[in-house]
N, C-alpha and C positions, 0 to 999 in steps of 0.2 A: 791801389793794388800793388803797385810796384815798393812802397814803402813797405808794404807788409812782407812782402818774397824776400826784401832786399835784412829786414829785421827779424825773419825768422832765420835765412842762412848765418847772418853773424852766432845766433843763438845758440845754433847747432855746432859751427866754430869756434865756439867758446867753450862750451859742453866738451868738444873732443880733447881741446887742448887739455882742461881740467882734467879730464879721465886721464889722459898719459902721466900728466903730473904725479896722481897717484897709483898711478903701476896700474889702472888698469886695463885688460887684455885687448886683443885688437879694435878699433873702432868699430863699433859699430850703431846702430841706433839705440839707444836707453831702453826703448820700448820696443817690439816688433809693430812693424807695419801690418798692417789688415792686408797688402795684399802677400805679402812674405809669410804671412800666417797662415793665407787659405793655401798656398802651396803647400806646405806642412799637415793640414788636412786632407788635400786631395790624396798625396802621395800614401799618409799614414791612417786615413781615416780617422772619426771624434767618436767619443761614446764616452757618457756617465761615468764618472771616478767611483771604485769599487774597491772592497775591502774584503779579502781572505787571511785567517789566522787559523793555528794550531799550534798543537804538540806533537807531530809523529807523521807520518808520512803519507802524503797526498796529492792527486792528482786533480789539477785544478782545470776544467772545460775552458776555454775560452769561449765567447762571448763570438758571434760572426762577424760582427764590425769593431774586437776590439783583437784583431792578430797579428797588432803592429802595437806598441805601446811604453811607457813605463812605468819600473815597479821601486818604490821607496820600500826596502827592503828592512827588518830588524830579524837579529835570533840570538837565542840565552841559549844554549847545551846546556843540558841535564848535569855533566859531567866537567868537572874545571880541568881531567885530563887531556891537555891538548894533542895529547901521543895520539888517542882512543879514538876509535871510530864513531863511538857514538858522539863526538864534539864537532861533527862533518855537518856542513849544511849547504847541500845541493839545490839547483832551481834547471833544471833541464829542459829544453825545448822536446814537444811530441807532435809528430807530424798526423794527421787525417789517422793511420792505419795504427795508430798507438809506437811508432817505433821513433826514434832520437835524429831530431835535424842537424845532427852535427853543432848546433851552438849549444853554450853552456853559458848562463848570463853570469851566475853565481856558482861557484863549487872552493870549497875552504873548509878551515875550519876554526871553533871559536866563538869568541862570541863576535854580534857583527852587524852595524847601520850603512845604509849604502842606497845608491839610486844605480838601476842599471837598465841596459836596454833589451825587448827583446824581437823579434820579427822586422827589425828594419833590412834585411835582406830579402825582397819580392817575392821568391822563390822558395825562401824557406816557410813563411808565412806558417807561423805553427797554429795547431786545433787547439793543443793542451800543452799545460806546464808540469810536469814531476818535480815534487816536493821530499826531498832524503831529509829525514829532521831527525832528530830527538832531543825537543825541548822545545821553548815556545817561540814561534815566530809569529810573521805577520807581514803580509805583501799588500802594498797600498798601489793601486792602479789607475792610469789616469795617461791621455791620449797624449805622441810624442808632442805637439807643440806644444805642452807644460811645462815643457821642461826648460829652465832657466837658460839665457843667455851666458857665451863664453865669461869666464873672470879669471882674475890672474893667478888667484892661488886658491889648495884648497886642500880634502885632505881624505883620502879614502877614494873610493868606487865612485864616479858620479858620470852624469848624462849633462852636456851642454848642446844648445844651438847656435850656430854664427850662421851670419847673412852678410857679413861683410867681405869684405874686397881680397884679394889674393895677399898676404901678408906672410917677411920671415919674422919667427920668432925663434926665443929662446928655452926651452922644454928642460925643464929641471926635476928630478924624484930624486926624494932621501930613503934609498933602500933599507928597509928592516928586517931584512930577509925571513918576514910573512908570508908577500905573494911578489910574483911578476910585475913591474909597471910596465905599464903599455897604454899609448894611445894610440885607437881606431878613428878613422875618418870616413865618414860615408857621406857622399854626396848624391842628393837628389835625382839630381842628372844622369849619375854612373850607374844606381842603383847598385853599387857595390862597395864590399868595406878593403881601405887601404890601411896601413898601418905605419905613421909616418916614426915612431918611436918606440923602441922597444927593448928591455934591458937583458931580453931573453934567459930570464932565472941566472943570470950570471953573478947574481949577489951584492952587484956592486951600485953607488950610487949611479946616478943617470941624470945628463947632460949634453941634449944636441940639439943641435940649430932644425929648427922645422920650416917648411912653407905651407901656411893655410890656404889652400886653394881658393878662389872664391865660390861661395856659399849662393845660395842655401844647403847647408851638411847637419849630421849629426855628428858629436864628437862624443867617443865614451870613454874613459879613462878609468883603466884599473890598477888599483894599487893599493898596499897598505900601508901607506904612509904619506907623508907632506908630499905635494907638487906644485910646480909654477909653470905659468908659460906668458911670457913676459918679452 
């Protein structure tokens, strides 16, 4: 028994050094643990991956056990006018009485692939989602712990998980002056989202030293362009 503990910590030992070696993001386990996972379910609740699409504007029910979640996002506009309003493509939280919880997972414009998140705030916990389109989209659904572990780099709107340990890093966007980059940090525990990095529409690239508190959190990162965090 002891041979085995003593040959599976070198394993993992080795595993991490290799991950640094290639830049990637903080350590943490390859895989999530089953029980770092069931906190991810109590907190966010599971339910069946589900699939909504159109052309035009729609208001999508939520599901009662899916009002935490996330959406692998696409949309084409009608129009290649990226001036026009009709190239807009909104995803809006709606609370119980049909009125807006104040988040907005998605709002731009253009065309546009993306993972983002929505109800990870307890209290917002939305009934429904508003859909401002004109042209085709398509929102793929699927409960937060799917969503992929922290990595070092990557490129657009995306949803990661970390479980590891309190770590600084280095938080880098190549501003295209598309959209804002920003990363939000919500931790389990806090049940509330922090915002460790933010370029605040200032147009310019973005570059600052982060601390990732220790996890379990969800992190969302929006932007329209290259990012690191390394």
């Amino acid at each position: 028994m002891r041979r085995t503990t003593i040959a599976a910590a070198l394993v993992v030992s080795v595993a991490a050094v290799v991950s640094s070696l290639v830049g990637v993001a903080p350590a943490q386990a390859a895989a999530m643990p089953a029980a770092m996972k069931a906190q991810y379910d109590h907190q966010y609740g599971t339910f069946t991956p589900f699939t909504k699409s159109g052309s035009r504007n729609a208001t999508i029910v939520l599901p009662q056990n899916a009002r935490s979640g996330i959406i692998v996002a696409t949309f084409t506009p009608t129009t290649k006018d990226m001036n026009s309003s009709d190239a807009d493509f909104i995803v809006r939280e709606l609370n119980s009485k049909g009125g807006p919880t104040g988040s907005i997972p998605i709002g731009l414009s253009g065309k546009y692939t993306g993972r983002v998140a929505y109800g990870t705030d307890s209290w917002r916990k939305p009934a429904a989602l508003e859909v401002e389109a004109k042209g085709q989209w398509t929102l793929k659904f699927s409960q937060v712990s799917s969503a992929p572990a922290l990595t070092a780099s990557g490129h657009g709107d995306d949803v990661m998980l970390y479980w590891g340990a309190t770590a600084t890093r280095q938080f880098r966007c190549t501003n295209t002056r598309v959209a804002t980059c920003m990363l939000r940090d919500t931790l389990l525990r806090n049940d509330y989202e922090t915002i460790p990095a933010s370029d605040n529409g200032s147009g310019k690239d973005l570059s600052k030293r982060i601390t990732l508190s220790k996890g379990p959190s969800v992190l969302q990162l929006n932007a329209g362009s290259t990012w690191s965090i390394r």
